[in-house]
N, C-alpha and C positions, 0 to 999 in steps of 0.2 A: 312502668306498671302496665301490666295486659288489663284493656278495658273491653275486651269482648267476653267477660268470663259466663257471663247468664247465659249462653249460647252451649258451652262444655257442661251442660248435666250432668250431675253424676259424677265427677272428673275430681283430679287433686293435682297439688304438688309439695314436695317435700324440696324446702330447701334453706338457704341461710339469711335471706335476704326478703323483707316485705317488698321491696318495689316489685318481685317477681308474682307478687298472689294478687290474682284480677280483686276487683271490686266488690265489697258486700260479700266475700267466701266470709266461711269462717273460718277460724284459726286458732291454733294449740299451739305450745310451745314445748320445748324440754331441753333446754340448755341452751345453745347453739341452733338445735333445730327448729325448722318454722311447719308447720305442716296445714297449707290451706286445700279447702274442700267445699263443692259446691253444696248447698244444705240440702240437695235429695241425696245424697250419700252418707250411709250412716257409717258412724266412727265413733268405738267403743274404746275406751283407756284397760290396757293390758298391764296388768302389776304383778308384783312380787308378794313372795310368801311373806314377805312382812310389809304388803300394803303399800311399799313405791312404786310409782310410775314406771316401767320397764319401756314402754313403745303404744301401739297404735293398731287398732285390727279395723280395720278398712271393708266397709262392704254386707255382705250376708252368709256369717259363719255357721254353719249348721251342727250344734252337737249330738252322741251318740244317741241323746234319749227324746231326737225327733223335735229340737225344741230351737229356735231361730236366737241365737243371742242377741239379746238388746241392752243389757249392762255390762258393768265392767267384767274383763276375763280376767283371773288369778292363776297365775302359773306357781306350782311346788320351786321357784328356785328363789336364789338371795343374790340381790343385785352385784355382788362383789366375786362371786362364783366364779372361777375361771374354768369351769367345766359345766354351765348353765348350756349351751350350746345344743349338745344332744335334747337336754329336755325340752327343749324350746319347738327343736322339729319333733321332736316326737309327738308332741302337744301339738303341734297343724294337722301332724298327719292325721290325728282321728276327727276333725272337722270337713265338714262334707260343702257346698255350695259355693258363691263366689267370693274370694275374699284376698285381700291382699294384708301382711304384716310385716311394721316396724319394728323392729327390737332395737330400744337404747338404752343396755346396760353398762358400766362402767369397762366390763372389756370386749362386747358385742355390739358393733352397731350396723344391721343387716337390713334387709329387705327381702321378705318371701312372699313367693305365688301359690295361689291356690292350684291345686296339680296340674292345670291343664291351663292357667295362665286367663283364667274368662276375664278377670280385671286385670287386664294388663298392663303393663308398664316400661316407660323407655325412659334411658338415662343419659346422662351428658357429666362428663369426668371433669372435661374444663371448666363449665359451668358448676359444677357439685349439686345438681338438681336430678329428683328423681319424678316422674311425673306419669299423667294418665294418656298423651299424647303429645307431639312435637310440638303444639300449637301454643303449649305454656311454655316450650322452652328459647328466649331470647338470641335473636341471630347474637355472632360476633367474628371474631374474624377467624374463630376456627372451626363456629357450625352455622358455616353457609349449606347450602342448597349442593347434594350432591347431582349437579348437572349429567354426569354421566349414565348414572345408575338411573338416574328422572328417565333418559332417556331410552336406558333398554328395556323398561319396564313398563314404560306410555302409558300409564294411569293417569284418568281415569278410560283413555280411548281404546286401551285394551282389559281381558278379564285378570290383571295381573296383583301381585300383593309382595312384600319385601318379605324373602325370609332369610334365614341363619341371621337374623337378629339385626339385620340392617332396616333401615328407614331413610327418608329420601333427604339425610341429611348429615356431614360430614360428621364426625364423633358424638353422633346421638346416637344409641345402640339400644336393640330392645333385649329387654330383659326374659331369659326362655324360662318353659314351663321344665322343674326338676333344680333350677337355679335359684342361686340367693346371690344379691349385691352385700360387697362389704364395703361400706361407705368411708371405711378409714381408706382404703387403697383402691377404689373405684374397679374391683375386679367383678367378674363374674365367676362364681364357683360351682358344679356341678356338686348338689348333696344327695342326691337320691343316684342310683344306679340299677340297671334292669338286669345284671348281673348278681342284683339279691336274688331275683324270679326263681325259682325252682317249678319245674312243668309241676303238675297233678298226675296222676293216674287215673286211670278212665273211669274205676270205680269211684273218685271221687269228686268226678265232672258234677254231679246233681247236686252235692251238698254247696258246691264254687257258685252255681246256676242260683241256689237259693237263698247263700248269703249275697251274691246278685242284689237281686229282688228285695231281699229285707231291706239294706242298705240305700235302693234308690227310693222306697217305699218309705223309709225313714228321714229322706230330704225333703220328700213332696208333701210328705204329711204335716211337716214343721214349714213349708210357705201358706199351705193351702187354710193353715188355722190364722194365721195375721193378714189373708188377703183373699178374695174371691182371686183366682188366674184364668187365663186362657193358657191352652195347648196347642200347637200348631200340629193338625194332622195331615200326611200325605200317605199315597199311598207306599211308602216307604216303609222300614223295618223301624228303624230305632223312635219314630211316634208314636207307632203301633205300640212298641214294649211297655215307651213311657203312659199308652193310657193303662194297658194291664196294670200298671203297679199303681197307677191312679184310682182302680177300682172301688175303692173304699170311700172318696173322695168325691166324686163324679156330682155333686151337688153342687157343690165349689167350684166347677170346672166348665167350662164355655171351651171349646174345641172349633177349630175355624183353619182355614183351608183357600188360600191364594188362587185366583180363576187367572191362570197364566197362560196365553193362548198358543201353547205348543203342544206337544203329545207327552209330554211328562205332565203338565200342567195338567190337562182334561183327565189322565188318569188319574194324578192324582181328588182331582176335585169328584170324580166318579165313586171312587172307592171308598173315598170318606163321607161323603152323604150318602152309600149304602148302610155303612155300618151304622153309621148314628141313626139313621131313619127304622134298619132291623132294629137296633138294638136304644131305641128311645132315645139316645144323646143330645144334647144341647149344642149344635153346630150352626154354623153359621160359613157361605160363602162370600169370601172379598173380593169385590169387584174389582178389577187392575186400573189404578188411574195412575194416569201420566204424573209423574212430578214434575217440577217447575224448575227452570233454572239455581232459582235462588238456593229453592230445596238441596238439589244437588247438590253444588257449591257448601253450603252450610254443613250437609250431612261429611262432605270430602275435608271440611274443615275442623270437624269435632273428633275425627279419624285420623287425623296429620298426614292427610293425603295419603297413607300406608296401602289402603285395599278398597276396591268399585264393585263392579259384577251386578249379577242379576240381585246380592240384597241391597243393592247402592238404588236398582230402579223402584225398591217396591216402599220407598222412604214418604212416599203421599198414601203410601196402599193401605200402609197401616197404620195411620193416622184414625181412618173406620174402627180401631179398638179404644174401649175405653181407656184412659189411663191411669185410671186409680189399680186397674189389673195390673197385676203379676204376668209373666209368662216365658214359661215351662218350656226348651229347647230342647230337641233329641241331638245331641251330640254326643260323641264319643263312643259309642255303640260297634262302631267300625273296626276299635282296638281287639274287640272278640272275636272278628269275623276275617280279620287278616286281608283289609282291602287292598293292602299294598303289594300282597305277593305277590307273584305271577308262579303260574303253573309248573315251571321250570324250576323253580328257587327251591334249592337245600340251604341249610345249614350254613355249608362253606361258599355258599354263591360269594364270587366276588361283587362287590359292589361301589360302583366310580359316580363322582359327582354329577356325570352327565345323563346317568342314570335319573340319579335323585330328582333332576331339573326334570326332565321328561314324566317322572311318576306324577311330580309337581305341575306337569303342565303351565312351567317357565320356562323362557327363553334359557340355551343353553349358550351361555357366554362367557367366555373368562374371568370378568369379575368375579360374575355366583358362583363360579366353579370352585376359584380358589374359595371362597368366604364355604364351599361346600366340604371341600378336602378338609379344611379347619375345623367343620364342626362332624364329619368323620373322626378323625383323630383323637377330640373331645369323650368320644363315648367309652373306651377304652374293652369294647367287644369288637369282635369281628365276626357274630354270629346274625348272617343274612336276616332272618327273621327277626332278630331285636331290634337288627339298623332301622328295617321297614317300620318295625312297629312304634318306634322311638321318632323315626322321619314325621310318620302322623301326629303324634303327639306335640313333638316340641316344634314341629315347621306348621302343617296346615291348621290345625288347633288352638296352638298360640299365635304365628305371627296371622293367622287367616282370621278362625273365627273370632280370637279376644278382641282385637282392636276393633271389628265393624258393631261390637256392640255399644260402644261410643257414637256410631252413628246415630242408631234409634234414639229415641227420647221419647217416645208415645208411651210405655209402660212404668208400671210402677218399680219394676226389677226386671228383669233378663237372666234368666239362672239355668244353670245345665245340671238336672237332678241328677244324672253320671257322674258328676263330677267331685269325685273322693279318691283319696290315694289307695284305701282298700278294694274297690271298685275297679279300679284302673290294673292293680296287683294282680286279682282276680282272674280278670281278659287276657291278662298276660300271661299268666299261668296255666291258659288252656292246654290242650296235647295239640302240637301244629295239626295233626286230619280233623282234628275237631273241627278246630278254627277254620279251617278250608271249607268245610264243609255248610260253612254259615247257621250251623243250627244252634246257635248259642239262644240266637231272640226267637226261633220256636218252643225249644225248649222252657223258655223263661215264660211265654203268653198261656204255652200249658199249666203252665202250675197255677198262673193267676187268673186268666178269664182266655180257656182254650177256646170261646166259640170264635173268637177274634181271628182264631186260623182259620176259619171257613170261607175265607175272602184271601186272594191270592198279593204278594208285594210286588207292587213296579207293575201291574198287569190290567188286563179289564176284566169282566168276567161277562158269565153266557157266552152265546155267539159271537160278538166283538173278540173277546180273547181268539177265539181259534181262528179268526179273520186275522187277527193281530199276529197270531204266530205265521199265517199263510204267508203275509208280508213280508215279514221281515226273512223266513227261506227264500220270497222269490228275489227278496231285495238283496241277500246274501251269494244265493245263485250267480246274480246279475253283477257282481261285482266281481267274484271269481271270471265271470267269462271272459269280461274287459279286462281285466290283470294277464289274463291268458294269450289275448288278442294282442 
């Protein structure tokens, strides 16, 4: 039995066996399956149109009409249905927030992510355990410690994280964002594909911009009624967005901003106590304190050692928030604005794993290569722009951001108000100049609270900016001439 389990907040595991559920979880059953959960994770009973237990919604499901589910969900189908399947995703797909779902019907028994994977989950075929990180799942003699991949990836001593679905441990595999596990044959299956996408036309960019907005405006307003949150703002694009759409809300809402002692850091902390101080906000700056070994360690262990980096040091920072807060992540905002292309890239750009490794800013090694070639192969396009756009999604997104939210434990939730499969459709269905063009989150602050653009992103303002930009010409200068020399 794991007896560190008070440690994994928030966390689960689904499997066959009590000796595998830490201590004091609680625990469901449904035939054969066990499903333990620490008691800050909430888990709602998923039924049938005639009132059986089907499965398990894990998390914080958000419905169309802004309203945070906290009882049982009822799906239109009959446990015996052998075409329940479609209904089943159709019915995630219009839930917005973070949430993971069981389905155990008589001929479905699956596992789905929330579209971008924020609760994420990795599995083990030998073991038959589906879980919230490697740390619930028991060595044995065929998921040891993959020593190799430990080592080209030197976490936590370098800024590194597992992707295409690996983890630092022989046939434990993580589960991607667009995938379902089928638990009869421990596969993973791709159910969504970006070959639904259909571009828009320009003419109908505004109306895409503003079910945007409705739709993140409709997640935040269903946490912010069950919980006062915090917002983390930088001076970045996708905070920014997420206060516009928070505008209605801004009572409920505490905004705060990491005093990180580098030049993204002091911008950011610059430009978010402008705006909140123009514009009256409730902000607050965190002082950067050092975490503690132990911190570390713990935070690495509540993670399964998957992913470190700059949010692994800030695990004492924000300790300074309350916890009974919520809070509100700008993630996924990137999907509209095409971070992954480069200037060069059509359509028919080819695109090689050693690429992907480099966009990803991972070691380029054989291993990832092939486990990269694999999950090419998988998408079944070969249009540059959807690989890039699919790369963020299902690599930095799932295997980056879902698992380090495991780390944290100081809030009451961790939720990415982006995160809905209509929302995500949306970004994707920009026109490619749109998207290059980055004006998606202009566009979007306009409609909601345009004075938000009078302050520049990633930038300083007054005098500072144009010192700032003098800089970095002479520092660009001076790099050309050495290249030269």
């Amino acid at each position: 039995m794991i007896t560190n389990g008070k440690s994994l907040v928030g966390q689960f595991i689904l499997c066959q066996s009590e000796n595998y559920i830490p201590e004091n979880w609680n625990l469901r059953r449904s035939g054969s399956w066990l499903l333990g959960f620490h008691s800050d994770l909430p888990v709602i009973e998923i039924l049938a149109s005639d009132s059986s237990l089907i499965g398990w919604l894990l998390g914080y499901a958000i419905d169309t009409n802004g309203l945070l589910l906290n009882k049982s969900l009822q799906i239109p189908v009959f446990p015996n249905d052998n075409n329940d399947a479609s209904q089943l995703e159709s019915s995630l797909y219009d839930f917005g927030g973070r949430f993971l779902a069981i389905f155990l019907t008589k001929n479905i028994s699956r596992v789905y992510l929330d579209p971008l994977a924020s609760l994420s989950a990795v599995f083990c075929a030998h073991e038959q355990i589906v879980a919230s990180s490697t740390a619930l799942i028991p060595y044995s003699e065929d998921c040891q410690d993959n020593y190799e991949l430990i080592k080209i990836l030197d976490i936590p001593n370098k800024n590194n994280w597992y992707p295409f679905g690996l983890t630092p441990r022989h046939s434990v595999e993580r589960l991607l964002p667009n995938h379902f596990l089928n638990l009869n044959n421990w596969q993973s299956t791709r159910h969504w594909h970006i070959n639904q996408i259909t571009t828009v036309q320009n003419k109908d960019i505004k109306h895409s911009i503003s079910e945007i907005a409705s739709i993140a405006q409709n997640n935040i307003k269903a946490l912010v009624q069950n919980s006062p949150v915090y917002l983390a703002l930088t001076a970045g694009r996708d905070s920014r967005m997420l206060l516009a759409c928070a505008r209605e809300h801004l009572q409920n809402i505490e905004l705060f901003t990491v005093k990180i002692p580098d030049q993204k850091g002091i911008q950011d902390c610059e430009l978010a106590s402008q705006i909140a101080k123009t514009y009256k906000l409730n902000h607050r700056i965190l002082e950067l304190e050092e975490a503690t070994e132990a911190e570390l360690n713990e935070w690495l262990y509540r993670t399964g050692n998957c992913v470190a980096g700059r949010t692994w040091r800030n695990v004492r920072t924000l300790k300074q928030l309350d916890p009974q807060r919520g809070l509100l992540l700008g993630m996924a905002g990137e999907i509209g604005r095409a971070i992954y292309w480069s200037a060069s890239d059509t359509e028919s750009t080819q695109i090689a794993p050693d690429r992907l490794l480099n966009i990803l800013e991972l070691p380029v090694h054989p291993y990832l290569e092939e486990r990269g070639y694999q999950w090419l192969n998988s998408l079944g396009t070969n249009n540059a722009f959807s690989i890039l756009d699919l790369l963020f999604i299902e690599q930095r997104l799932g295997c980056w951001a879902g698992p380090q939210q495991y780390g944290h434990i100081t809030s009451a939730f961790r939720i990415f108000p982006l995160c809905h499969r209509k929302i995500i459709e949306l970004m994707l269905s920009l026109p490619p100049n749109y998207k290059r063009s980055t004006m998606m989150v202009n566009d979007l602050i306009n409609n909601l609270y345009p004075e938000l653009l009078r302050f520049p992103f990633n930038n300083y303002t007054g005098l500072k900016r144009y010192f700032n930009k003098l800089k970095n010409i002479a520092e660009s200068y001076s790099s050309t001439f050495k290249w030269k020399r």
